[in-house]
N, CA, C and O atoms as a CHARMM CRD file, in Angstrom:
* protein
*
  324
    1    1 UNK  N     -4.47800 -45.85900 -38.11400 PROA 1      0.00000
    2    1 UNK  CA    -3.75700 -45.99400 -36.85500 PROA 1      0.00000
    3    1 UNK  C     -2.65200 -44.94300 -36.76200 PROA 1      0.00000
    4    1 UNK  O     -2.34100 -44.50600 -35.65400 PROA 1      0.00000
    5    2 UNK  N     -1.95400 -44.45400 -38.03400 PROA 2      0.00000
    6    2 UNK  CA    -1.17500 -43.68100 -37.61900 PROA 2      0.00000
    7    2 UNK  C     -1.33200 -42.68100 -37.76000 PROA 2      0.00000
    8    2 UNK  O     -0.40700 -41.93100 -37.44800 PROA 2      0.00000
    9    3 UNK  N     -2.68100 -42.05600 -38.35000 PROA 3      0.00000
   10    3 UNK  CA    -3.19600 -40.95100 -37.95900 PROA 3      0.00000
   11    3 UNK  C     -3.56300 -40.50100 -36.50600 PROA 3      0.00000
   12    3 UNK  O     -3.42600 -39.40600 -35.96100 PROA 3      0.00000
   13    4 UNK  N     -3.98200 -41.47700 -36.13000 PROA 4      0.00000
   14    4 UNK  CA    -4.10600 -41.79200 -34.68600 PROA 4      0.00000
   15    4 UNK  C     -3.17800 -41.16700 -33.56100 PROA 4      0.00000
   16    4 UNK  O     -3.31300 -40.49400 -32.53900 PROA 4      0.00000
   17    5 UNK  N     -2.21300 -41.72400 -34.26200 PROA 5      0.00000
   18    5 UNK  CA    -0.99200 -41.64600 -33.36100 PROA 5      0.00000
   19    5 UNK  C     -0.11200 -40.03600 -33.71100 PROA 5      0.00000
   20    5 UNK  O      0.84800 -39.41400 -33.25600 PROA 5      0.00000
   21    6 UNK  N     -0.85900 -39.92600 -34.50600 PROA 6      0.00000
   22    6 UNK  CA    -0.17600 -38.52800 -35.16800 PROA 6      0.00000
   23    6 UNK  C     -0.95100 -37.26100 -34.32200 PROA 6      0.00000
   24    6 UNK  O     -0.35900 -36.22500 -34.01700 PROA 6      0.00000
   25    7 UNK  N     -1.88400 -37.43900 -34.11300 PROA 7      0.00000
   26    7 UNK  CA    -3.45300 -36.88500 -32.98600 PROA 7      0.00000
   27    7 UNK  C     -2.64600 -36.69700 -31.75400 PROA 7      0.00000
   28    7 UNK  O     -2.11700 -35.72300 -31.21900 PROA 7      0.00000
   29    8 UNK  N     -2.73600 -38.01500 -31.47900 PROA 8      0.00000
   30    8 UNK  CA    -2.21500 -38.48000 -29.95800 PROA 8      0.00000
   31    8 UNK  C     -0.98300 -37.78500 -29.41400 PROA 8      0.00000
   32    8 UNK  O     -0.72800 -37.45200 -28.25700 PROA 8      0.00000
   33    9 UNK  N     -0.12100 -37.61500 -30.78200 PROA 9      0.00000
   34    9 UNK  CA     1.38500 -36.92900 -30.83100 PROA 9      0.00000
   35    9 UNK  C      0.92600 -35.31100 -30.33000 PROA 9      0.00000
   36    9 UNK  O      1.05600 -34.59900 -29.33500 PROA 9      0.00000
   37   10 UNK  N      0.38000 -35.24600 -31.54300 PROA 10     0.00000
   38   10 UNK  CA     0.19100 -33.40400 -30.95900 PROA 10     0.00000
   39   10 UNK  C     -0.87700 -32.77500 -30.03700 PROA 10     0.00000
   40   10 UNK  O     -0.95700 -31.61200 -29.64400 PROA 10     0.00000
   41   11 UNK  N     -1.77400 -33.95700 -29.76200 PROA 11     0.00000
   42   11 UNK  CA    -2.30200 -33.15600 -28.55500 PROA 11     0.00000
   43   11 UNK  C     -1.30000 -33.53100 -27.46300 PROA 11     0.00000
   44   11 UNK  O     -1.34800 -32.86900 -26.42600 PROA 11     0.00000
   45   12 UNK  N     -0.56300 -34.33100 -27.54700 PROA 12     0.00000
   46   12 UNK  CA     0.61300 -34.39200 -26.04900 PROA 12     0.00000
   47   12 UNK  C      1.55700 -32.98000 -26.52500 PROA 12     0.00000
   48   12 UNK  O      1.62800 -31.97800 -25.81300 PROA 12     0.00000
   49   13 UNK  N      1.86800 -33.04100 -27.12100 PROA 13     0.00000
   50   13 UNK  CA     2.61200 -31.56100 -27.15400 PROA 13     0.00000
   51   13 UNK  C      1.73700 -30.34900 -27.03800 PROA 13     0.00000
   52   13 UNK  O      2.26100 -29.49600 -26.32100 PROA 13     0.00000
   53   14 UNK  N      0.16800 -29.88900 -27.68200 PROA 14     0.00000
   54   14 UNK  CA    -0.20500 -29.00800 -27.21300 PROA 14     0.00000
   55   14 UNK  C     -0.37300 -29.17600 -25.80400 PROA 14     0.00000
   56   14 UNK  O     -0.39400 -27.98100 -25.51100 PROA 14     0.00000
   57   15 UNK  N     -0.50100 -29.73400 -24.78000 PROA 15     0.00000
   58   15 UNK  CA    -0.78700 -30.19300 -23.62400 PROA 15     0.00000
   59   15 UNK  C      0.38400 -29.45500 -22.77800 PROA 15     0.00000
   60   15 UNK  O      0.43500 -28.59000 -21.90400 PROA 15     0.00000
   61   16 UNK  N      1.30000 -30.26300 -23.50900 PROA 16     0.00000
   62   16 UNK  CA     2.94600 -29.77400 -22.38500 PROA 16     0.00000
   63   16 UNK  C      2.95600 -28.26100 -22.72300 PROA 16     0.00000
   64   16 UNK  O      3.48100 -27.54300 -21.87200 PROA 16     0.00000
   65   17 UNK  N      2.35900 -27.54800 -24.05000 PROA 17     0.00000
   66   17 UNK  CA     2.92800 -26.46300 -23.77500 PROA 17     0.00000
   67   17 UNK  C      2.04700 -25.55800 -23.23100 PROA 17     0.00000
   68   17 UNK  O      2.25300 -24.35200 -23.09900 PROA 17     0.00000
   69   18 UNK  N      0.76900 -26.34700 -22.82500 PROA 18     0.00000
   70   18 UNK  CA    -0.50200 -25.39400 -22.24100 PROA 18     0.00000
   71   18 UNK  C     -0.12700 -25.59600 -21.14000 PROA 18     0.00000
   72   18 UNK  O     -0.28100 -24.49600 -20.60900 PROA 18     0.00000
   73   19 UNK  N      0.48100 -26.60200 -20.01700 PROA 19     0.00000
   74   19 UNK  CA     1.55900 -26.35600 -19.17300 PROA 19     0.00000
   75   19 UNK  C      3.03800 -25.73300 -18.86200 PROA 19     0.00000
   76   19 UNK  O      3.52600 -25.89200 -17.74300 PROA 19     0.00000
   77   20 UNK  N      3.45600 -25.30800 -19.47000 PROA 20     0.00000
   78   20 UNK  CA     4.12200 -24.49000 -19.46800 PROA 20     0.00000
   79   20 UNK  C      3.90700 -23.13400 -19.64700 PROA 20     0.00000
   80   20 UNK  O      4.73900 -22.33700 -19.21300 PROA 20     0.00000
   81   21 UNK  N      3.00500 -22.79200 -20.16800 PROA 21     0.00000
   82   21 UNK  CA     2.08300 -21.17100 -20.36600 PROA 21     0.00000
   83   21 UNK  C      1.43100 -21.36600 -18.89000 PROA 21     0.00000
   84   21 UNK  O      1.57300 -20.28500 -18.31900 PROA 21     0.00000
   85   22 UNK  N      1.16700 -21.73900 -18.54500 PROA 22     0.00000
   86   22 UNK  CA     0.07500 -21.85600 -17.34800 PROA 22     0.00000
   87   22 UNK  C      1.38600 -21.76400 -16.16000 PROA 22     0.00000
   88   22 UNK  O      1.51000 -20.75000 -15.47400 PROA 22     0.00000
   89   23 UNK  N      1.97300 -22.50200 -16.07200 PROA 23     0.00000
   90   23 UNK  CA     3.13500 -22.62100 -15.14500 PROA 23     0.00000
   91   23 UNK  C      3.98600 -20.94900 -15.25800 PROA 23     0.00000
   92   23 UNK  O      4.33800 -20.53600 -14.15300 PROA 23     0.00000
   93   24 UNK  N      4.25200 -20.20200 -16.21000 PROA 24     0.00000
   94   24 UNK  CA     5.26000 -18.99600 -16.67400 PROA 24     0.00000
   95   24 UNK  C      4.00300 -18.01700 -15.99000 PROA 24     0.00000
   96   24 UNK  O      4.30100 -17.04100 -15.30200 PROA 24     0.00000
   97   25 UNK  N      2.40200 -18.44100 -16.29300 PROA 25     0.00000
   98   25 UNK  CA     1.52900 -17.50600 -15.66600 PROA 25     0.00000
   99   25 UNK  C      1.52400 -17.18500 -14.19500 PROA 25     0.00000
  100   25 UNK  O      1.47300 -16.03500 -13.75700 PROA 25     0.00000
  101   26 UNK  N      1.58500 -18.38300 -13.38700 PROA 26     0.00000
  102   26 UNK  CA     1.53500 -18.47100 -12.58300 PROA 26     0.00000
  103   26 UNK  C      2.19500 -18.02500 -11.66600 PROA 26     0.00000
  104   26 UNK  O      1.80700 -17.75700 -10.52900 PROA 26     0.00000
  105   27 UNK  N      3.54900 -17.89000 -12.24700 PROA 27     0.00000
  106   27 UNK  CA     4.96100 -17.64700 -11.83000 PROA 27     0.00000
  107   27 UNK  C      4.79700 -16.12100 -11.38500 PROA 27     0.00000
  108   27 UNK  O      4.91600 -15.53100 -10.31100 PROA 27     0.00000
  109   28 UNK  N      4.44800 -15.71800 -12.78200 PROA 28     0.00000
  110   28 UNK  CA     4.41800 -14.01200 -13.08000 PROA 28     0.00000
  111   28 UNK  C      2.98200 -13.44400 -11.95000 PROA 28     0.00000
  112   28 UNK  O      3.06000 -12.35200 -11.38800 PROA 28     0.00000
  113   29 UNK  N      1.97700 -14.19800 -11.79700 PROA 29     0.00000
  114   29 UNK  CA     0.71400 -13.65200 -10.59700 PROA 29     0.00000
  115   29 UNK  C      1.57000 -13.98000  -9.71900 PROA 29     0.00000
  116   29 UNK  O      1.79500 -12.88900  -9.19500 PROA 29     0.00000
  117   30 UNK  N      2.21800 -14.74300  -9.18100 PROA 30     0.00000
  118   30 UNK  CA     3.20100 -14.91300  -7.86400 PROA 30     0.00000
  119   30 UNK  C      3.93400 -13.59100  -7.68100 PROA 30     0.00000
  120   30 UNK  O      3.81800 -13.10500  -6.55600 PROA 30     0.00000
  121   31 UNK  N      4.72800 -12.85500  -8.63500 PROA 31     0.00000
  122   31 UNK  CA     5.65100 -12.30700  -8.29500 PROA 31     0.00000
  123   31 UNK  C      5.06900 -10.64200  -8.58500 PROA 31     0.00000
  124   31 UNK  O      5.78400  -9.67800  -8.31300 PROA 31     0.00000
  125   32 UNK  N      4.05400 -10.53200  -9.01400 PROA 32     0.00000
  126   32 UNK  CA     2.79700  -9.31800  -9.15800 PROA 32     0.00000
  127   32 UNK  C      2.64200  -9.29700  -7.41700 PROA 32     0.00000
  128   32 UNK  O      3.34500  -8.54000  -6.74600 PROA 32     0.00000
  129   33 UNK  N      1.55600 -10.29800  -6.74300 PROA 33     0.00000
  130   33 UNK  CA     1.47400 -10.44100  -5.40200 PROA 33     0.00000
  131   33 UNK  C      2.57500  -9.84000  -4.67900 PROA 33     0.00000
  132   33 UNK  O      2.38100  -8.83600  -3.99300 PROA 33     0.00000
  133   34 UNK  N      3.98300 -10.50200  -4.80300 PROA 34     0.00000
  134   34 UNK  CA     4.93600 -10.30700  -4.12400 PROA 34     0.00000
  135   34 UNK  C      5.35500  -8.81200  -4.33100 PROA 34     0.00000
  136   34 UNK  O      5.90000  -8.21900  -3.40000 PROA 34     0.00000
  137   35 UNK  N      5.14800  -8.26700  -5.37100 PROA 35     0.00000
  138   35 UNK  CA     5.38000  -6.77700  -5.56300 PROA 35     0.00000
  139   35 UNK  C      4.34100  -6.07900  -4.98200 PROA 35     0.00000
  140   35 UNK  O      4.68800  -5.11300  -4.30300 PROA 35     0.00000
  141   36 UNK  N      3.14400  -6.30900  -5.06700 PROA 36     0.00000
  142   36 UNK  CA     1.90300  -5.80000  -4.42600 PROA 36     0.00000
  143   36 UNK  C      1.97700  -5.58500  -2.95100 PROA 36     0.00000
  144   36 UNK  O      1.89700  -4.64500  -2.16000 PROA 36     0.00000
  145   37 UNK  N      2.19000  -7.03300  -2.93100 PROA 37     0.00000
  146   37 UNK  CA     2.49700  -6.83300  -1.22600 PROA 37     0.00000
  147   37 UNK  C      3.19300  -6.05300  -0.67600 PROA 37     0.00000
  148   37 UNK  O      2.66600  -5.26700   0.11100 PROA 37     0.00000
  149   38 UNK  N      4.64500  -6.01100  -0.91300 PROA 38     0.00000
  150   38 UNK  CA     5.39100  -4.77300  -0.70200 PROA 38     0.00000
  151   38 UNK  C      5.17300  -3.51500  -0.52700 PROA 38     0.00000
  152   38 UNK  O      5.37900  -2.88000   0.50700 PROA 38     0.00000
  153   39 UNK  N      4.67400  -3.05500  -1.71500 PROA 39     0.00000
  154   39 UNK  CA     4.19500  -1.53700  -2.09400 PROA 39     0.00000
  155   39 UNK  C      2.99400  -1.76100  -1.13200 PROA 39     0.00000
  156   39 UNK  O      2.81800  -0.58600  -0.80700 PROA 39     0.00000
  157   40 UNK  N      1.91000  -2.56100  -0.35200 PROA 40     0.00000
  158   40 UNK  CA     0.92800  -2.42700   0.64900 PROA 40     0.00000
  159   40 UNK  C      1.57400  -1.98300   2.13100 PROA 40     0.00000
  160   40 UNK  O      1.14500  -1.16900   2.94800 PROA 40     0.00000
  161   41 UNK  N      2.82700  -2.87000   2.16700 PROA 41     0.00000
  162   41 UNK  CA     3.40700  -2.62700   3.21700 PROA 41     0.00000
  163   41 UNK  C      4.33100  -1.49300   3.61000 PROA 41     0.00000
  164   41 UNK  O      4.71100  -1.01700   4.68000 PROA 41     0.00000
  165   42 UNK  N      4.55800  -1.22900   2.23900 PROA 42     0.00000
  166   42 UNK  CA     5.71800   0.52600   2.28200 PROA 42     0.00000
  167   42 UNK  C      4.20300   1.40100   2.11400 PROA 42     0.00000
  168   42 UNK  O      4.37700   2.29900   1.29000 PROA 42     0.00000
  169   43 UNK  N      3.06800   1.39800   2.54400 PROA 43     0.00000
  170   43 UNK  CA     2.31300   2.26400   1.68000 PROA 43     0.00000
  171   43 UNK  C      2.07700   2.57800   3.52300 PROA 43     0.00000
  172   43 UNK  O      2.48000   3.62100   4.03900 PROA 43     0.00000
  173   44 UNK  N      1.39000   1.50900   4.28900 PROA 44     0.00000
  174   44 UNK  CA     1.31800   0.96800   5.48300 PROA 44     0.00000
  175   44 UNK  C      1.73300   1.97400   6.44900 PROA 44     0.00000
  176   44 UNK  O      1.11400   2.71500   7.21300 PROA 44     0.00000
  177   45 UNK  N      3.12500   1.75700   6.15700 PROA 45     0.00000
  178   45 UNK  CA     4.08400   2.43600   6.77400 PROA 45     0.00000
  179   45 UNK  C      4.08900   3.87100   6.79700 PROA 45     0.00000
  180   45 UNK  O      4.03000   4.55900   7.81600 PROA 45     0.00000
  181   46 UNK  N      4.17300   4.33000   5.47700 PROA 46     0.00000
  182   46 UNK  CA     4.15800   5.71900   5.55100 PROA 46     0.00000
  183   46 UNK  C      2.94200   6.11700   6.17900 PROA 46     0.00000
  184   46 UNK  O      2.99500   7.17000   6.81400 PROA 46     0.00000
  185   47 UNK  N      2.21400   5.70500   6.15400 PROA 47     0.00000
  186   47 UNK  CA     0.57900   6.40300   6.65200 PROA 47     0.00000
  187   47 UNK  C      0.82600   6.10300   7.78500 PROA 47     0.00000
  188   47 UNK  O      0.24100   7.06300   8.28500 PROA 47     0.00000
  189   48 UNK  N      1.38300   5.32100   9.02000 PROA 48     0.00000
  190   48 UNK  CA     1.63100   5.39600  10.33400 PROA 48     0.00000
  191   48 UNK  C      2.88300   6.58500  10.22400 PROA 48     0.00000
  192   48 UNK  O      2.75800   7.75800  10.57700 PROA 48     0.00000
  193   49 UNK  N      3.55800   6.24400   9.90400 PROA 49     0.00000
  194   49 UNK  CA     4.20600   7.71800   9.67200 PROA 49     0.00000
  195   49 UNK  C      3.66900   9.13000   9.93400 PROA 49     0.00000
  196   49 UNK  O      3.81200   9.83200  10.93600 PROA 49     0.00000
  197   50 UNK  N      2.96400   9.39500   8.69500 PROA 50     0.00000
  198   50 UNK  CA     2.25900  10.21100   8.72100 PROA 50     0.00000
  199   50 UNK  C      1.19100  10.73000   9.56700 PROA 50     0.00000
  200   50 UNK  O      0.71300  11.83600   9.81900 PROA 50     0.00000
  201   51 UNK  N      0.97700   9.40100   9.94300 PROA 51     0.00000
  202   51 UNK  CA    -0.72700   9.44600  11.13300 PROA 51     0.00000
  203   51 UNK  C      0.49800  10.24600  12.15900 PROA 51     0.00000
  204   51 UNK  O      0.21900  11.41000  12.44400 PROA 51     0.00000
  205   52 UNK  N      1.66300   9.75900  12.65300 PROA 52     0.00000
  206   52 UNK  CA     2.48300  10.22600  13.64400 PROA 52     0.00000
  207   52 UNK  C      2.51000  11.98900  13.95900 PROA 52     0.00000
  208   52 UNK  O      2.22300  12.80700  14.83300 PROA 52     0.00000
  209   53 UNK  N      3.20700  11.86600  12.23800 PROA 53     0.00000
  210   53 UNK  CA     3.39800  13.47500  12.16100 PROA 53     0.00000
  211   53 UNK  C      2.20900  14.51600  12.11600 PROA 53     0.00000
  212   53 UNK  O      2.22100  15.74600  12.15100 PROA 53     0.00000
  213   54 UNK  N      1.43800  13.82900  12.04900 PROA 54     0.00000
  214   54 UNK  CA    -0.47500  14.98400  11.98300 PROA 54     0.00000
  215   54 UNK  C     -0.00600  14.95500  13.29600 PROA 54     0.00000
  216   54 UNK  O      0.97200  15.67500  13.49600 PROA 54     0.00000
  217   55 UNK  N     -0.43000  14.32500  14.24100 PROA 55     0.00000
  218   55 UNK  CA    -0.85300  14.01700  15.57600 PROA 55     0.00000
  219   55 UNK  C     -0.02500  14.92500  16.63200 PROA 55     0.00000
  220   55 UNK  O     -0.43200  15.56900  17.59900 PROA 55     0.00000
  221   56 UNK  N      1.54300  14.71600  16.00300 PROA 56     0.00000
  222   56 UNK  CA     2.30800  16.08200  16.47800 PROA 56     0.00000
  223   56 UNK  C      1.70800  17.50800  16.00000 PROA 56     0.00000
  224   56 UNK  O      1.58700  18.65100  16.44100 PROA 56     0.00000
  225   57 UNK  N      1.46900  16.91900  15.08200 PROA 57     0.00000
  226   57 UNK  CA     1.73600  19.30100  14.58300 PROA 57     0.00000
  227   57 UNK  C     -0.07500  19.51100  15.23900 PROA 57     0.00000
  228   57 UNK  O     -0.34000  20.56200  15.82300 PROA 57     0.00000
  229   58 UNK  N     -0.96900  18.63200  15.09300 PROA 58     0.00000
  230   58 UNK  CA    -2.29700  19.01700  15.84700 PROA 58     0.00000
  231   58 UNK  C     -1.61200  19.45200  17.16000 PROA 58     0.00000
  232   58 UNK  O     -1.54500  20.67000  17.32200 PROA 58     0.00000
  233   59 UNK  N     -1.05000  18.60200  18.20200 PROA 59     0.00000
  234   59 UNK  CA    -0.42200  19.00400  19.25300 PROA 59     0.00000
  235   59 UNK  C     -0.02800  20.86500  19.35900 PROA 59     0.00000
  236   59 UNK  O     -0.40900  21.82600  20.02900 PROA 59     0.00000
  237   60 UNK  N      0.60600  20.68800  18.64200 PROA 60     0.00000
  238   60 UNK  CA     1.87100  21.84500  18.35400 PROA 60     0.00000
  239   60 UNK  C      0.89000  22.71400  18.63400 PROA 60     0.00000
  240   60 UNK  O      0.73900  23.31900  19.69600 PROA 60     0.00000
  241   61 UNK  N     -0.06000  22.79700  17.26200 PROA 61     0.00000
  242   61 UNK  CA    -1.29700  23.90700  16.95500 PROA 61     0.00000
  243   61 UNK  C     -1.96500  24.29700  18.02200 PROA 61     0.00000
  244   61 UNK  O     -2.29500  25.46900  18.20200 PROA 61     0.00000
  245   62 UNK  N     -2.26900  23.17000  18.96800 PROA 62     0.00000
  246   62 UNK  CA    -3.35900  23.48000  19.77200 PROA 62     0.00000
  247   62 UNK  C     -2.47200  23.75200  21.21700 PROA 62     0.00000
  248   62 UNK  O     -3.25400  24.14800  22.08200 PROA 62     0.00000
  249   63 UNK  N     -1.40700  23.67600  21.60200 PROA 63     0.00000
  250   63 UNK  CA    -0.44000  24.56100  22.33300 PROA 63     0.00000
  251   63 UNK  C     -0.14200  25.98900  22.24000 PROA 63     0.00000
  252   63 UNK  O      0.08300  26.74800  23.18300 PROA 63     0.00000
  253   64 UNK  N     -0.17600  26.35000  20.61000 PROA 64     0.00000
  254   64 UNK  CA     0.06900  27.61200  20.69500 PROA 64     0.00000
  255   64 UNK  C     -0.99700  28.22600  20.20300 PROA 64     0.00000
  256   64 UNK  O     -0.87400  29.33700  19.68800 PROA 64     0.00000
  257   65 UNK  N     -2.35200  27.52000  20.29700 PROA 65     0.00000
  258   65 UNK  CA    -3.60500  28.61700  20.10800 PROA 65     0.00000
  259   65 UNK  C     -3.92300  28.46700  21.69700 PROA 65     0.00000
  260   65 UNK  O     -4.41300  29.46400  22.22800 PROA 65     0.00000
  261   66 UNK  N     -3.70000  27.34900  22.48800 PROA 66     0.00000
  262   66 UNK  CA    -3.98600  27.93200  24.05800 PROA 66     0.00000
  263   66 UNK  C     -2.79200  29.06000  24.63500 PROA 66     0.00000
  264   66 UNK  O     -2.98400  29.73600  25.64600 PROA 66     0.00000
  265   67 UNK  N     -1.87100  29.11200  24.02900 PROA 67     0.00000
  266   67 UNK  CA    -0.86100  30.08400  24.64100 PROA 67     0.00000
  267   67 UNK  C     -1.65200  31.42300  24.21600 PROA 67     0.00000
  268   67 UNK  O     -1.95800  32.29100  25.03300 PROA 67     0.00000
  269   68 UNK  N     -1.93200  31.48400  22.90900 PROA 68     0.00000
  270   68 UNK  CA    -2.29500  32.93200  22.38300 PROA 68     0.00000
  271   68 UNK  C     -3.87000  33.32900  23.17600 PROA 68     0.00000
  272   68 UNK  O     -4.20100  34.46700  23.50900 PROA 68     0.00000
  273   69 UNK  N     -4.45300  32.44800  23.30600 PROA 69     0.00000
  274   69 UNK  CA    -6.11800  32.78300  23.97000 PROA 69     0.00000
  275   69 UNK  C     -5.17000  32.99100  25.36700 PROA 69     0.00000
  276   69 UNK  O     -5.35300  34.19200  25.56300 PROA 69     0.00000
  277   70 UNK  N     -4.23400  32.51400  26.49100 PROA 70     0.00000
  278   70 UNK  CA    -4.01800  32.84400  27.55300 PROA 70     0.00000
  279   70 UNK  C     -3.51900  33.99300  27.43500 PROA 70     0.00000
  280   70 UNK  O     -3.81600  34.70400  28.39500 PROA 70     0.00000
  281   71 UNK  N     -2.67600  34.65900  26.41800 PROA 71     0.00000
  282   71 UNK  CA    -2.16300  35.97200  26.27500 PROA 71     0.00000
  283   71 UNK  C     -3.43100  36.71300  26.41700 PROA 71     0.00000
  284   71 UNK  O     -3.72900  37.45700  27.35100 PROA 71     0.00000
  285   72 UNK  N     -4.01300  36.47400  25.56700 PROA 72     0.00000
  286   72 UNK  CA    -4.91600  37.43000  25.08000 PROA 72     0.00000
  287   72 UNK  C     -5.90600  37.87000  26.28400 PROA 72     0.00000
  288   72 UNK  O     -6.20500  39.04000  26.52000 PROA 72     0.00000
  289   73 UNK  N     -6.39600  36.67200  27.05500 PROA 73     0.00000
  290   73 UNK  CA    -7.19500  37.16000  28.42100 PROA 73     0.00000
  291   73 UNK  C     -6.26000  37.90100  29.40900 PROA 73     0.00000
  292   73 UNK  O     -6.59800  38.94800  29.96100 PROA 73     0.00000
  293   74 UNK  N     -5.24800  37.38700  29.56900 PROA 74     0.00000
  294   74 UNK  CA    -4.30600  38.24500  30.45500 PROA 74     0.00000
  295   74 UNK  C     -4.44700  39.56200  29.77800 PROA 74     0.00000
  296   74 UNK  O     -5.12900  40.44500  30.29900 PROA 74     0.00000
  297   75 UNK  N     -3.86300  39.73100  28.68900 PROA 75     0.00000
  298   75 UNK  CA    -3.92700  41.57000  28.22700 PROA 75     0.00000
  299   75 UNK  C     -5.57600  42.06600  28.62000 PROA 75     0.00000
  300   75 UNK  O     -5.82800  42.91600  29.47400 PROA 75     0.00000
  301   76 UNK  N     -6.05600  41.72800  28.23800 PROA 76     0.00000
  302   76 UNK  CA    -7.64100  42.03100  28.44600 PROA 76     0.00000
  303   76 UNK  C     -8.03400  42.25200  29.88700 PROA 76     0.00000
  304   76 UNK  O     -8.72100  43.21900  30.21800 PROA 76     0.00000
  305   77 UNK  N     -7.49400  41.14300  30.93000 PROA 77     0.00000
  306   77 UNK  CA    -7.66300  41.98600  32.12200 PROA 77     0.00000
  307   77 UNK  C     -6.92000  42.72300  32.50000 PROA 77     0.00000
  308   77 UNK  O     -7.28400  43.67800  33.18600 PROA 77     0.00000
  309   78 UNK  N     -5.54200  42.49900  32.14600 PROA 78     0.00000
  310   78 UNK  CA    -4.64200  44.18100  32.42900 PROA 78     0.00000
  311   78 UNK  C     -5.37100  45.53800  31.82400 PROA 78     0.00000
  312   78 UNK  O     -5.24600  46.55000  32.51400 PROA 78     0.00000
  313   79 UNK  N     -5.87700  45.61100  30.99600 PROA 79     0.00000
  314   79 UNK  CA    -6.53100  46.90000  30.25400 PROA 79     0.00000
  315   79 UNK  C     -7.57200  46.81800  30.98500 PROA 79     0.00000
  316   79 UNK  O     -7.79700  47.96400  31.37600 PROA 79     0.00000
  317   80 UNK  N     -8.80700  45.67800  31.64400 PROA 80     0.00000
  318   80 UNK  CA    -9.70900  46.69900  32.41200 PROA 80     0.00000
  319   80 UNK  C     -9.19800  46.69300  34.09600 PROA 80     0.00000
  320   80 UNK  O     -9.91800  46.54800  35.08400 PROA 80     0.00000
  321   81 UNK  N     -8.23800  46.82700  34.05900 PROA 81     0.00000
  322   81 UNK  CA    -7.64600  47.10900  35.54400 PROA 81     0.00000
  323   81 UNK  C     -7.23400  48.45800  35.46100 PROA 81     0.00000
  324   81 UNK  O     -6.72600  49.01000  36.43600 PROA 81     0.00000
């Protein structure tokens, strides 16, 4: 019987502390997520950012390659005039 109880003793303590490992795990995938998430959302961001700033300088580019093709036909019909 009091082997029994000696059993009974330490699987209740391995128990509590396989709850408590499990609980410290849990804790720590919680706060992984919570960092994850973040860095998804600063990542997010910059790439709208960025999507922004392409979208200008394509702009930009394609303003001053129509300026230079309008130069360029203008000179071209001044020279065969």
């Amino acid at each position: 019987d009091e082997v029994e109880q000696d059993k009974k003793k330490r699987n209740t303590l391995a128990s509590a502390r396989f709850r408590v490992k499990k609980k410290l795990k849990e804790q720590e995938m919680e706060r992984n997520v919570k960092l994850l998430s973040d860095r998804v959302a600063t990542f997010n961001e910059r790439i709208n950012q960025l999507e922004l700033e392409n979208a200008c300088l394509k702009s930009l580019i394609l303003e001053k390659n129509e300026k230079k093709s309008n130069d360029l036909l203008r000179s071209i019909k001044e020279k065969s005039l």
